[in-house]
C-alpha positions as MATLAB code, in Angstrom:
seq = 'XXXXXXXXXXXXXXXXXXXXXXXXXXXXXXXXXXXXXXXXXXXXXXXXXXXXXXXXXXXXXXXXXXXXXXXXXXXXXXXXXXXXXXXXXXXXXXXXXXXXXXXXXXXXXXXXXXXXXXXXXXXXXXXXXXXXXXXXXXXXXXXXXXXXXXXXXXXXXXXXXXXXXXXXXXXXXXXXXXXXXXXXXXXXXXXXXXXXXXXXXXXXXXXXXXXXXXXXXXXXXXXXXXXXXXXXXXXXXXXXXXXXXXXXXXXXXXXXXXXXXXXXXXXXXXXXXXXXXXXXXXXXXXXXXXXXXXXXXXXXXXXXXXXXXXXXXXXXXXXXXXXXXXXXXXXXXXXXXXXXXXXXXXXXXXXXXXXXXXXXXXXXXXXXXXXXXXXXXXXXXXXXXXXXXXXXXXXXXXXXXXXXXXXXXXXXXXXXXXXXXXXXXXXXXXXXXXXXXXXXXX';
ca = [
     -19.500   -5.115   -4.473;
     -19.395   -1.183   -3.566;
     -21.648    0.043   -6.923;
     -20.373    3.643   -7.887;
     -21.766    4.068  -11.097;
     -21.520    7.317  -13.661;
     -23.546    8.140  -16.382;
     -24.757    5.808  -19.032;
     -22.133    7.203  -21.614;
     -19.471    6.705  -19.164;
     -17.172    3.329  -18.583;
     -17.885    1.444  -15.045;
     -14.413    0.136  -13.783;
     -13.407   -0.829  -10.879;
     -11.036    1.679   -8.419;
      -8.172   -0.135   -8.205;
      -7.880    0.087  -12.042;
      -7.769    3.113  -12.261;
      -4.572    4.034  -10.840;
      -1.362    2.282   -9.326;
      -1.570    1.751   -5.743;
       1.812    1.828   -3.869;
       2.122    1.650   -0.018;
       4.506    3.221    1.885;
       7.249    1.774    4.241;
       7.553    0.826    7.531;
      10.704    3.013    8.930;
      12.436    2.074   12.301;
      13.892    4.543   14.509;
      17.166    2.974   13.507;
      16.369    4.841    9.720;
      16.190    8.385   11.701;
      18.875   11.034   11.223;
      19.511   14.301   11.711;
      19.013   15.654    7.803;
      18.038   13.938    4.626;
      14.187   13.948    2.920;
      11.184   14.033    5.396;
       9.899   10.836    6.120;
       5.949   11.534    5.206;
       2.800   10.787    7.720;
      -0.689   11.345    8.058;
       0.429   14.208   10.706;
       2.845   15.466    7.503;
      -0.150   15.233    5.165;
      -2.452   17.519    7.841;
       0.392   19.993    8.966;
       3.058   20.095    6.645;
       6.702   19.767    7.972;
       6.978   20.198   11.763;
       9.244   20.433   14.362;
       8.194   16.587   15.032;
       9.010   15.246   11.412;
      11.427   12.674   10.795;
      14.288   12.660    8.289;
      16.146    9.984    6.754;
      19.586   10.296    4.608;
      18.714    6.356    3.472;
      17.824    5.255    0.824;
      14.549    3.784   -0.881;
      12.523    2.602   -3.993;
      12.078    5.741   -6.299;
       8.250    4.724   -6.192;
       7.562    5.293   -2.537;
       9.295    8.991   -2.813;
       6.798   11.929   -3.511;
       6.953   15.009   -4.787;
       4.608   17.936   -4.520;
       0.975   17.218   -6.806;
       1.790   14.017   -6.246;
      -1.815   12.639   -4.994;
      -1.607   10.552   -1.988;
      -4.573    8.101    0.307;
      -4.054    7.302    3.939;
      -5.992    4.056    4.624;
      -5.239    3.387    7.771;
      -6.169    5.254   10.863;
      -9.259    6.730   13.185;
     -11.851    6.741    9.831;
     -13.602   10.277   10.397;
      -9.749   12.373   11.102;
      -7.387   10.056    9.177;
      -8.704    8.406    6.216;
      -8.511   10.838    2.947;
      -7.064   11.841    0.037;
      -4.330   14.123   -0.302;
      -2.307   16.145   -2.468;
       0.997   16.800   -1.150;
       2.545   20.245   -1.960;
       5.162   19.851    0.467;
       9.412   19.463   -0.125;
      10.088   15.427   -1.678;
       9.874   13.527    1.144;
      10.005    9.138    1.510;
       6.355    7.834    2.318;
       5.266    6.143    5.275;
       3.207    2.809    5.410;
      -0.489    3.496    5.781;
      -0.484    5.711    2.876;
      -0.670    4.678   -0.759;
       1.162    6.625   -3.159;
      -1.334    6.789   -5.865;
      -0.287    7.265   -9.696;
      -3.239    7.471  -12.154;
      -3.327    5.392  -15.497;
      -2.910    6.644  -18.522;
      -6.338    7.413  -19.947;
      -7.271    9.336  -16.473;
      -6.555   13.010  -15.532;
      -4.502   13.009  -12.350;
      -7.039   16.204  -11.095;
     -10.109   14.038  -12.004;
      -8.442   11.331   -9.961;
      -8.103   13.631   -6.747;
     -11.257   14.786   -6.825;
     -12.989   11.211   -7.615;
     -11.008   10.217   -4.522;
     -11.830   12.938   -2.428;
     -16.005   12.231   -3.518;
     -15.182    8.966   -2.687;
     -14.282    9.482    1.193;
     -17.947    8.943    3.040;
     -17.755    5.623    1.558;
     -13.970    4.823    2.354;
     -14.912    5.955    5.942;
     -18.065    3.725    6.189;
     -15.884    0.905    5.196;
     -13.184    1.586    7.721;
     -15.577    2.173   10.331;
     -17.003   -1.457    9.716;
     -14.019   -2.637   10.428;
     -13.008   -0.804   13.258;
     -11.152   -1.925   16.315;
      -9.531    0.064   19.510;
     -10.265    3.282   17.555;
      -8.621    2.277   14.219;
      -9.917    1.095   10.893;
      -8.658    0.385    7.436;
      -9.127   -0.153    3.733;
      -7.502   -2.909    1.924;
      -6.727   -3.513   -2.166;
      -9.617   -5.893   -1.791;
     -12.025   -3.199   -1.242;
     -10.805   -1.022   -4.157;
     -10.910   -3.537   -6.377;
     -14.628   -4.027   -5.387;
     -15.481   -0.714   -5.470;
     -16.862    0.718   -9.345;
     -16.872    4.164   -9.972;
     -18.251    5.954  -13.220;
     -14.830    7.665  -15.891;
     -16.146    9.802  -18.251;
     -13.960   10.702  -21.511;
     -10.727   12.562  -21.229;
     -11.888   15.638  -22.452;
     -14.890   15.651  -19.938;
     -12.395   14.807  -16.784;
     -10.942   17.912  -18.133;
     -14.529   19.622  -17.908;
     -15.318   18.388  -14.325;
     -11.701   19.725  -13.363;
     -12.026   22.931  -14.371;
     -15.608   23.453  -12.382;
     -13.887   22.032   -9.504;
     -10.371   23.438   -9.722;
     -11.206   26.856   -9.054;
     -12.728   26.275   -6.368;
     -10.241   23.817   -4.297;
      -7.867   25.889   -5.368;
      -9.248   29.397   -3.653;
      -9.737   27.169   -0.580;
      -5.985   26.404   -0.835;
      -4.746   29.759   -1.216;
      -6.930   31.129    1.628;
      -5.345   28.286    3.750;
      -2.102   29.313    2.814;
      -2.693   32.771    3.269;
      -3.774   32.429    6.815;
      -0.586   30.724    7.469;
       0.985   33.627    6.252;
      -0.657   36.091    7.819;
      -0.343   34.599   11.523;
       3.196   34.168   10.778;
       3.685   37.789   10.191;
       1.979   38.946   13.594;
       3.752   36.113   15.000;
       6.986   37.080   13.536;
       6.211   41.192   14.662;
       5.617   39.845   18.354;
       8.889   37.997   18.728;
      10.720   40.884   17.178;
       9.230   43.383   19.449;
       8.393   41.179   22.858;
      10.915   38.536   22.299;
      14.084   39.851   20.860;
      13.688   43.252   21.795;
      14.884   44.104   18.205;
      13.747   48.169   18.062;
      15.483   48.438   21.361;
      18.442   46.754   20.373;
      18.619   48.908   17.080;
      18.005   52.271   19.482;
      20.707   50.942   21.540;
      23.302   50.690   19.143;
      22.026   53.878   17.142;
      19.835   52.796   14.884;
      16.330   53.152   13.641;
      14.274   49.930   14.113;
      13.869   48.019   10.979;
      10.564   47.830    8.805;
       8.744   50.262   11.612;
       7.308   54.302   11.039;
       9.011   57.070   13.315;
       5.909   56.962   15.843;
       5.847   53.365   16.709;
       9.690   53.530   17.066;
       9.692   56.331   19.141;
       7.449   53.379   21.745;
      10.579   52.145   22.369;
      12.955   52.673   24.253;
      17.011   53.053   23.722;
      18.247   50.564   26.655;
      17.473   47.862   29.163;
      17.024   48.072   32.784;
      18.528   46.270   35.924;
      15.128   43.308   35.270;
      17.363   42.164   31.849;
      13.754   43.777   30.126;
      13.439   47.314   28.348;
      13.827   50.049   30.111;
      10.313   50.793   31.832;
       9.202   47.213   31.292;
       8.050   44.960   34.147;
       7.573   41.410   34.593;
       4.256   39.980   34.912;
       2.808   36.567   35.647;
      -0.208   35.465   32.835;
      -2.463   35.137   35.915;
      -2.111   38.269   36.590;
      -3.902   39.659   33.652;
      -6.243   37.038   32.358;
      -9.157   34.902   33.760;
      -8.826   31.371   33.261;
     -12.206   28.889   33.108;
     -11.782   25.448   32.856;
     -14.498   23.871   30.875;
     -17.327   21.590   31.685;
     -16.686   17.990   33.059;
     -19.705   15.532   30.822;
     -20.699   12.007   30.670;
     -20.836    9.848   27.698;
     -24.938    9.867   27.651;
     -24.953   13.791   27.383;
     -23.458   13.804   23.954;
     -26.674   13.621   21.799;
     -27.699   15.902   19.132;
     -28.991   19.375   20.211;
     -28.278   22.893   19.337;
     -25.457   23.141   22.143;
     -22.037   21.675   21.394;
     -18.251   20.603   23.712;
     -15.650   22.598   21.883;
     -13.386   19.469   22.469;
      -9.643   18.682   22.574;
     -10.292   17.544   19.117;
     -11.185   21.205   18.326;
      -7.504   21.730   18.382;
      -5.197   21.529   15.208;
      -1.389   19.720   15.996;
       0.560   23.028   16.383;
      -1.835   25.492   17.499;
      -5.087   27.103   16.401;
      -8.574   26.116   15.803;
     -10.482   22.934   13.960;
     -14.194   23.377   13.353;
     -14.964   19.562   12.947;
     -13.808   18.704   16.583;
     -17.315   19.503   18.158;
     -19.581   17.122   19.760;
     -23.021   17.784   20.446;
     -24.250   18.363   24.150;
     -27.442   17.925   25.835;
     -26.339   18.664   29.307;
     -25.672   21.492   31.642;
     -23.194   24.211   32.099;
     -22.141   27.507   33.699;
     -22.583   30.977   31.579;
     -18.692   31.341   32.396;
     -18.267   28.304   30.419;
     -20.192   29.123   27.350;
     -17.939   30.550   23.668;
     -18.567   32.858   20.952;
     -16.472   33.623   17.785;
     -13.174   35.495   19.029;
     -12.469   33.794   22.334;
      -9.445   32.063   23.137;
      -9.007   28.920   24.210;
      -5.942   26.562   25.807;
      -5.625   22.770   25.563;
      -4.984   21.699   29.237;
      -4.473   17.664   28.423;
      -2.838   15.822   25.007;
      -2.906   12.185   23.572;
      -0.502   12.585   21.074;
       2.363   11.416   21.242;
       4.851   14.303   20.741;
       2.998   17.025   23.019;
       1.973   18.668   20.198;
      -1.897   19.859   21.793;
      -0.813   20.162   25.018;
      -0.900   24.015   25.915;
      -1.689   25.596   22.213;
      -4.249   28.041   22.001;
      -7.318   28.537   19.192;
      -8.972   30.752   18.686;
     -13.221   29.755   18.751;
     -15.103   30.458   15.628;
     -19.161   30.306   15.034;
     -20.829   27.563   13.840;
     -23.766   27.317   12.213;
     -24.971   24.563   13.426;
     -24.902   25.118   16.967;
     -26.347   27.873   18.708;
     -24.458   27.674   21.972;
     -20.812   26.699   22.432;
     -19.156   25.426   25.571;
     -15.728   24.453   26.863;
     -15.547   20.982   27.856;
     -13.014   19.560   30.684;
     -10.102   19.580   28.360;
     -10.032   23.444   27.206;
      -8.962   25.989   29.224;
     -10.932   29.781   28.437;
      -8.699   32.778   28.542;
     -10.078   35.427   28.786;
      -8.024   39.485   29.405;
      -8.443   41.728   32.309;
      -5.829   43.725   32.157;
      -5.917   47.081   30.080;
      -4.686   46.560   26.511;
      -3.757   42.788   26.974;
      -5.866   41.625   23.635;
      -6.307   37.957   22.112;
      -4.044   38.944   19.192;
      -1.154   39.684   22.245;
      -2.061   36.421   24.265;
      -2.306   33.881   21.218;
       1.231   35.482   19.605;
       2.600   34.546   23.110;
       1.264   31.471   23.798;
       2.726   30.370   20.692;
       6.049   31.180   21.320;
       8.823   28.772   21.998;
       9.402   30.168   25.478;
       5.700   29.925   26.441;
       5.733   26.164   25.285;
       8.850   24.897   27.368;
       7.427   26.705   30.329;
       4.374   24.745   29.499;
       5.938   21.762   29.231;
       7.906   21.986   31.950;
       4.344   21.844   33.775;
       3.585   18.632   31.968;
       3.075   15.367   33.985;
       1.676   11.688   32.140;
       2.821    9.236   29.711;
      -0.150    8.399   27.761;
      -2.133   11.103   28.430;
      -0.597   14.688   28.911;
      -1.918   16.776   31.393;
      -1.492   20.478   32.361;
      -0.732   21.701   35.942;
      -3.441   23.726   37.411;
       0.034   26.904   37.862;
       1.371   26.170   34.773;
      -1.029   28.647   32.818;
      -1.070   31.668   35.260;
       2.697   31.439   36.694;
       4.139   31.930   33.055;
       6.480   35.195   33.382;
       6.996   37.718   30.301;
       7.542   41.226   29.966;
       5.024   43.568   30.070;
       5.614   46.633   27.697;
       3.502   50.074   28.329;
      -0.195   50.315   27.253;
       0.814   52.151   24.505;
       2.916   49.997   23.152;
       0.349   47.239   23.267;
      -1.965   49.211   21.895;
       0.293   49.751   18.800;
       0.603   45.798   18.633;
      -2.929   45.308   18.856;
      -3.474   48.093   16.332;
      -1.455   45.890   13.876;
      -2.080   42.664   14.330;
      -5.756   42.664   14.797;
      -6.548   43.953   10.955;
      -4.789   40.450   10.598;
      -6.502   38.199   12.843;
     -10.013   39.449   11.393;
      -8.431   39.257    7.300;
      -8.175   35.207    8.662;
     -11.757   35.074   10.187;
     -13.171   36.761    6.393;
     -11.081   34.170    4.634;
     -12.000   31.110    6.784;
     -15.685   32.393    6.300;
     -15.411   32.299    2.594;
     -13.596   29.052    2.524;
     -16.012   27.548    4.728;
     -18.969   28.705    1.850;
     -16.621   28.073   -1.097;
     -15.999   24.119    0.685;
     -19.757   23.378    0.597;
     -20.304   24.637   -2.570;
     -17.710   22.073   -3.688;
     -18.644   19.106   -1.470;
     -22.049   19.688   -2.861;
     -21.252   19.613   -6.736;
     -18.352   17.092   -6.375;
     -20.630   14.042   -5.777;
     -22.950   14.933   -7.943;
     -20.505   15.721  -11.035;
     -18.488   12.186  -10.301;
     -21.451   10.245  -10.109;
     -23.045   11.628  -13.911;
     -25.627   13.108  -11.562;
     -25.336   16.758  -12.753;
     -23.267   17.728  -16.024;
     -20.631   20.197  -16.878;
     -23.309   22.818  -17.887;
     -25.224   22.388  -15.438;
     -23.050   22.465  -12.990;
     -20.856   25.780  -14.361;
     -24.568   27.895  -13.630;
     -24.045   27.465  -10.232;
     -20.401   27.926   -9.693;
     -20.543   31.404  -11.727;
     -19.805   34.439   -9.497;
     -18.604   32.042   -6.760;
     -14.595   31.900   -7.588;
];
């Protein structure tokens, strides 16, 4: 019996009883069609709809389709990256097996169930680490039902939620507003590098769209005999970066210290940078091979299964906890040398569909992807003036540091939550208590 237990004014139930409990289903490729509602994974749950979701146009039991709010609990998986609670805000979508659909009872706020869930997780990850095998552990009903957790009154669910709310809630919008903001340098970079969209308007007599006189005038009105802007060049990646691959380390060096391996796991599906995927280092390294906030980074090998790590870039941020950072084997450093080539410039490219079939394209492996040594540094692309990147650079990296400020905040907004949100589910702190130190926070 997993005790859980709330305040002495509180009722002591178990989990399961709290909520219904509905797994998802087990699709077959056969199920797979072109259009139709997202089938929903724990990669869906983490990254939203992707290129690699799968659709259906079948079928299914009204109670394994979700809806955004609806709260959601993969129980199946690697126990520290895939076991969780989520709420999904995505389109309606069918749900796959692994994940329950969870739909709170009656007398229990569907909020105060999300974030009694989400207090919940160190012990649903204990238990699935117990039980692990080849990488992968699990919950079952027979654990909820043994687990007892503390349900205050209605109205003080409603209490808890409201400390806690605000304060999710700004992590969720920053979140979102990152996405939002890399997608508009993104967007500018394929317009101007990619599509050649001012010179196209200039061509046909136009002014470029959504730009002022002097950028436009950057441009110019026609293309040469290269198929590139007139004055434009093309230029391999190699020759206007350095490129560092990262420390090769044995099993025994990974023991607490003040160093840290910025991993493969320090990689997000997509693109762009996870914080949790560092592992602690006690051994040596080159000063070539060492990170700070702002550098970028390449993944030069993959394990999943749809190539989705495989040559994205991130871009390294502090942490705290570590006072030196350093690529391991699987991360490539890039780092510019040529004048005006910035890491806004390098990261918008290395995201783009062109850069990723070239990458691919250098690809060998089945189960475990791994980069050719000339597939970074033979990429071609065209190579607009200096003043021109300059202008780029000028725009997109006000946008690139408005991410770093919000993933800062976030980051002291999260353990402000994580630190009250045990406390207020277990009875430990109250409502009043625990309103004094959120104040000024939100």
């Amino acid at each position: 019996m997993y005790e859980f237990v709330g305040a002495e004014d509180w009722s002591n139930i178990s989990l399961y009883d709290v909520a219904k409990w509905k797994n998802g289903l087990a699709f077959k490729n056969i199920d797979f069609t072109e259009s139709g509602y997202p089938v929903i994974k724990i990669a869906e749950l983490k990254n939203g709809i992707t290129a690699q979701t799968k659709f259906t146009e079948s079928e299914y039991s009204e109670d394994v389709f979700i809806k955004s709010g609806d709260i959601v609990f993969a129980w199946s998986g690697s126990p520290k990256t895939s076991i969780d609670t989520f709420r999904w805000e995505g389109i309606d979508g069918w749900l796959n097996q692994h994940i329950f659909k969870v739909t709170p009872k009656e007398a229990i706020c569907p909020q105060f169930l999300f974030f009694l869930l989400k207090s919940l997780r160190p012990r649903f990850v204990q238990i699935a680490t117990n039980k692990q095998t080849t990488g992968l552990g699990h919950l079952t009903v027979a654990d909820l039902k043994e687990m007892r957790v503390g349900i205050p009154s209605f109205s003080e669910q409603q209490s808890i939620v409201q400390i806690l709310a605000p304060l999710h809630e700004k992590i969720e919008n920053n979140r979102r507003m990152n996405k939002t903001l890399e997608e508009m340098a993104r967007a500018i970079f394929k317009s101007w590098f990619v599509d050649f969209d001012p010179v196209h308007a200039k061509a046909g007599g136009n002014a470029p769209a959504h730009m002022d006189t002097q950028t436009a005038t950057l441009f110019p009105n026609s293309f040469g005999d290269n198929s590139l802007p007139l004055g434009w060049n093309w230029c391999k990646l190699g020759e206007c970066i350095s490129f560092i691959k990262g420390r090769s380390y044995k099993s025994a060096e990974l023991r607490d210290s003040d160093t840290a391996l910025v991993t493969l796991k320090s990689f997000l599906r997509g693109g762009g940078y996870r914080p949790d995927g560092l592992k602690p280092y006690i051994g040596t390294y080159k000063d070539e091979q060492t990170l700070k906030s702002g550098d970028l980074i390449v993944a030069l090998t993959d394990v999943t299964q749809s190539a989705d790590v495989i040559g994205k870039p991130a871009i390294v941020r502090s942490n705290d906890q570590f006072n030196t950072l350093v690529a391991s084997l699987d991360v490539g450093i890039v780092r510019p040398i040529a004048a005006s080539v910035s890491i806004p410039f390098l990261y918008c490219m290395m995201m783009t569909h062109d850069f990723q079939s070239h990458i691919y394209g250098h690809t060998s492996g089945t189960t475990v992807l791994h980069l050719s040594k000339e597939g970074l540094p033979n990429y071609q692309f065209g190579m607009p003036t200096e003043k021109l990147l300059d202008a780029f650079t000028s725009l997109a990296e006000p946008i690139f540091s408005k991410i770093e400020l919000n993933e800062a905040t976030s980051k002291t907004l999260a353990e402000l939550r994580d630190t009250l949100l045990p406390k207020l589910m277990s009875g430990e702190i109250r409502v009043k208590d625990a309103e004094r130190e959120v104040e000024g926070a939100v």
